[in-house]
Backbone bond lengths (Angstrom), bond angles and torsions (degrees), N, CA, C in turn:
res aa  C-N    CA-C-N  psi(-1)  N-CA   C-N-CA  omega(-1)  CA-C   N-CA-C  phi
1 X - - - 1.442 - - 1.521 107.20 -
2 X 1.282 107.65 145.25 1.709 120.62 -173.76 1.428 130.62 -142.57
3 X 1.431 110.03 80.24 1.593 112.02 179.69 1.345 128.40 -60.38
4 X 1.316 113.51 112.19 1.236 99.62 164.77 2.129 117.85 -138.73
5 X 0.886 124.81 157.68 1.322 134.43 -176.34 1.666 136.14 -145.60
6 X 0.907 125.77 -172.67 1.535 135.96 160.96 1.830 113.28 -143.05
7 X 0.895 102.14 110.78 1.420 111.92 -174.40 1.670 115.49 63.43
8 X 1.060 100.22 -96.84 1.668 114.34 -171.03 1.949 111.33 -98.52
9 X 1.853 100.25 -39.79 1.225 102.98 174.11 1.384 119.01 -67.08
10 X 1.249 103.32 135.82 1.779 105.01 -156.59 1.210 97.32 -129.28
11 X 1.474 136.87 135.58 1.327 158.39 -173.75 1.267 117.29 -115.08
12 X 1.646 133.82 83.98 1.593 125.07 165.64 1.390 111.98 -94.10
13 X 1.969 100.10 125.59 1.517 89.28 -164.09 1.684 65.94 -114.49
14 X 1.885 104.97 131.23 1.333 119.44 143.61 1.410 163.18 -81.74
15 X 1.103 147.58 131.40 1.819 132.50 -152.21 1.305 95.29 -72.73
16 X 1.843 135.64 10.95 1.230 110.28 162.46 1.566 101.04 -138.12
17 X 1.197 117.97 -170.86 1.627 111.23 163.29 1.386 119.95 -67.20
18 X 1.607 100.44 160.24 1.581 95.92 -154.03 1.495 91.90 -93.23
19 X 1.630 121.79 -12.86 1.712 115.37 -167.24 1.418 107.66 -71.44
20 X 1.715 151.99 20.81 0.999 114.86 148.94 1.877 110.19 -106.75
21 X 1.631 115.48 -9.05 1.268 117.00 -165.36 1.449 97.66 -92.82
22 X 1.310 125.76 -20.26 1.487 120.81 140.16 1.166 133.16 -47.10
23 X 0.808 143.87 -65.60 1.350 150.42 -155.99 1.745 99.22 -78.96
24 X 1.492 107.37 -34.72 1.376 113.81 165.55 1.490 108.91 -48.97
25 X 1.427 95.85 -73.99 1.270 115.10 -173.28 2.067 111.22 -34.83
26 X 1.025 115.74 -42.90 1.628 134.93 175.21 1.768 117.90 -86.26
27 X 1.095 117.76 -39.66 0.925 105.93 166.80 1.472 118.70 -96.68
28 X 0.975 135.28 -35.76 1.714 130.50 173.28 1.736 107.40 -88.74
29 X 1.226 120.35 -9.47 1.581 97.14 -163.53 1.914 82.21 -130.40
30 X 0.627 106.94 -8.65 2.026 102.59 173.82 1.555 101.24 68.01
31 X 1.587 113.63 41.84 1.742 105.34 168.49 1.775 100.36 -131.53
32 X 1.466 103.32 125.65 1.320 148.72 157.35 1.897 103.26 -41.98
33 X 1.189 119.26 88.23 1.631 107.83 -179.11 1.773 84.09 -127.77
34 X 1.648 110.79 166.67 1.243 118.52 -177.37 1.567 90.57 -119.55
35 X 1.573 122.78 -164.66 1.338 115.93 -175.70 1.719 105.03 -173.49
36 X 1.286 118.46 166.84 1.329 113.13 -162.53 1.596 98.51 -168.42
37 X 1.281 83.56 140.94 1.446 96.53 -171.43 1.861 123.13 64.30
38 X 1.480 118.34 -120.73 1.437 90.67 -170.06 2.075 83.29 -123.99
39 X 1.547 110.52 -17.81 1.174 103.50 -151.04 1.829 111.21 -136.08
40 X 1.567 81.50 16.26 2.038 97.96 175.57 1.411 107.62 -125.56
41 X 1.545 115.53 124.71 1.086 129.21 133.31 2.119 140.36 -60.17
42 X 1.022 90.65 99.46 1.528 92.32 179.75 1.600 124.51 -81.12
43 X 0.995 114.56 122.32 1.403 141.08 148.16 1.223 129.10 -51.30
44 X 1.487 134.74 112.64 1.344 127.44 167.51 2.018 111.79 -138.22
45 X 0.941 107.25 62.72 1.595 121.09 -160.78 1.842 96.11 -68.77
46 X 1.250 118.24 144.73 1.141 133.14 172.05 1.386 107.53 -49.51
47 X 1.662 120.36 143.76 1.241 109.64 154.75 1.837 123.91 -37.81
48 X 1.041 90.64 -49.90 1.636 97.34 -169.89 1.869 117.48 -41.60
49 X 1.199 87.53 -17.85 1.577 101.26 -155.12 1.767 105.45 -35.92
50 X 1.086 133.14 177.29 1.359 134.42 -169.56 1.575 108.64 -146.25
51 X 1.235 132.48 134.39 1.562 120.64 144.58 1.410 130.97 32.05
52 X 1.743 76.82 -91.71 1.604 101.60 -175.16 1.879 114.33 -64.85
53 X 1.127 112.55 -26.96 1.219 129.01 173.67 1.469 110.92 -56.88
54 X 1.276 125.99 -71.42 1.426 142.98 -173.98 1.560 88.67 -54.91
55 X 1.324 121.82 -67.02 1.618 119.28 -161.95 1.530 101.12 -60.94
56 X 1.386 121.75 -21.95 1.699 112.17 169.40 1.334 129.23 -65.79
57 X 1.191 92.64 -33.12 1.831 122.39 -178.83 1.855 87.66 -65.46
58 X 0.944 98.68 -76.77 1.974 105.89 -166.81 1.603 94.49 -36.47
59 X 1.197 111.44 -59.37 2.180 110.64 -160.54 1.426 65.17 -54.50
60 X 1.299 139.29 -115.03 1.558 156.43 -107.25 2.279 101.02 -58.00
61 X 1.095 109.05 -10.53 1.368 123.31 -158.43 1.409 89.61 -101.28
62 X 1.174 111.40 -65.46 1.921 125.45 178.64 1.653 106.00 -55.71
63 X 1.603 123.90 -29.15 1.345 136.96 -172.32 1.942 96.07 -62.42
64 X 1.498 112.65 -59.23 0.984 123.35 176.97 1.110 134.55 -74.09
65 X 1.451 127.27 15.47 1.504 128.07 -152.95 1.605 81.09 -131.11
């Protein structure tokens, strides 16, 4: 796995396809991710975002992986 970004836009490129840890991710864990290409999940979190927010995202991300 390989993060990379510019500011807020956030790029997870995964060692597999991203269509079943998505759909995980949305249907069992209630998070909204976009995706690109065959093997990145995209990120686009509100400015607002917080801490605790991001570290919720990670447990619920790691839940599905």
């Amino acid at each position: 796995m390989d993060v990379r970004g510019c500011g807020l836009m956030i790029g997870i490129e995964l060692d597999i396809p991203y269509k079943e840890p998505r759909t995980r991710l949305v249907k069992e864990q209630h998070c909204f991710t976009g995706c690109s290409g065959t093997n990145v999940i995209r990120l686009l979190p509100p400015l607002c975002i917080t801490q605790q927010d991001a570290d919720d995202f990670i447990e619920r991300l790691k839940a599905v992986l």
